[in-house]
N, C-alpha and C positions, 0 to 999 in steps of 0.2 A: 350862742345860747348853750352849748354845751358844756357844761360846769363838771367834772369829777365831782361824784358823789350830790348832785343836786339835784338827779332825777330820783321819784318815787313812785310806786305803784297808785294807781288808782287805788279807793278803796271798792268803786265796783266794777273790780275785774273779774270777779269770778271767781271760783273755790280751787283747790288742787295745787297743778303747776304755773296756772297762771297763764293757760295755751291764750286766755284771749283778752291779755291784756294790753292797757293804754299808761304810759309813763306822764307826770309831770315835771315842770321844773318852772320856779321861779325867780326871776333877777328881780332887780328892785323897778324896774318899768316894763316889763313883760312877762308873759307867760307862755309856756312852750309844749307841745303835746308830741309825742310819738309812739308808736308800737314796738312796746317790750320785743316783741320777734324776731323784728329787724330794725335797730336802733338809727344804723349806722344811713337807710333810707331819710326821705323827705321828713323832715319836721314843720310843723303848723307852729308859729306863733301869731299872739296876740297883744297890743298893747292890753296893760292891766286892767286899766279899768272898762272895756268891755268884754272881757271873759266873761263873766257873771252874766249879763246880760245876752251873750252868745248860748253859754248852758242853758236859760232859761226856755231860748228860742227853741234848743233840741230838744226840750224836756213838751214844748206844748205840739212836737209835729211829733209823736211819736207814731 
């Protein structure tokens, strides 16, 4: 999952330097999440089409 140059910031990570950021990246059948921090740790993927339905789940258990 790790592509050169295919990871990107969230867009809500936060103002500044970015201390509490979340990276994405996507292939053509998955989705891949990590902390900007420490890249080179555990990465979360997902297949694609239940990402969206994943966020949604974190967004109603806040």
């Amino acid at each position: 999952m790790d592509i050169p140059g295919n990871w990107r910031k969230s867009s809500y990570s936060g103002p500044g330097d970015g201390d509490s950021c979340v990276e994405i990246a996507r292939s053509p059948t998955r989705i891949g999440i990590r902390d900007s921090k420490d890249p080179l740790r555990a990465t979360l993927t997902f297949p694609a089409d239940v990402f969206t339905p994943f966020l949604e789940a974190l967004k109603t258990h806040r």
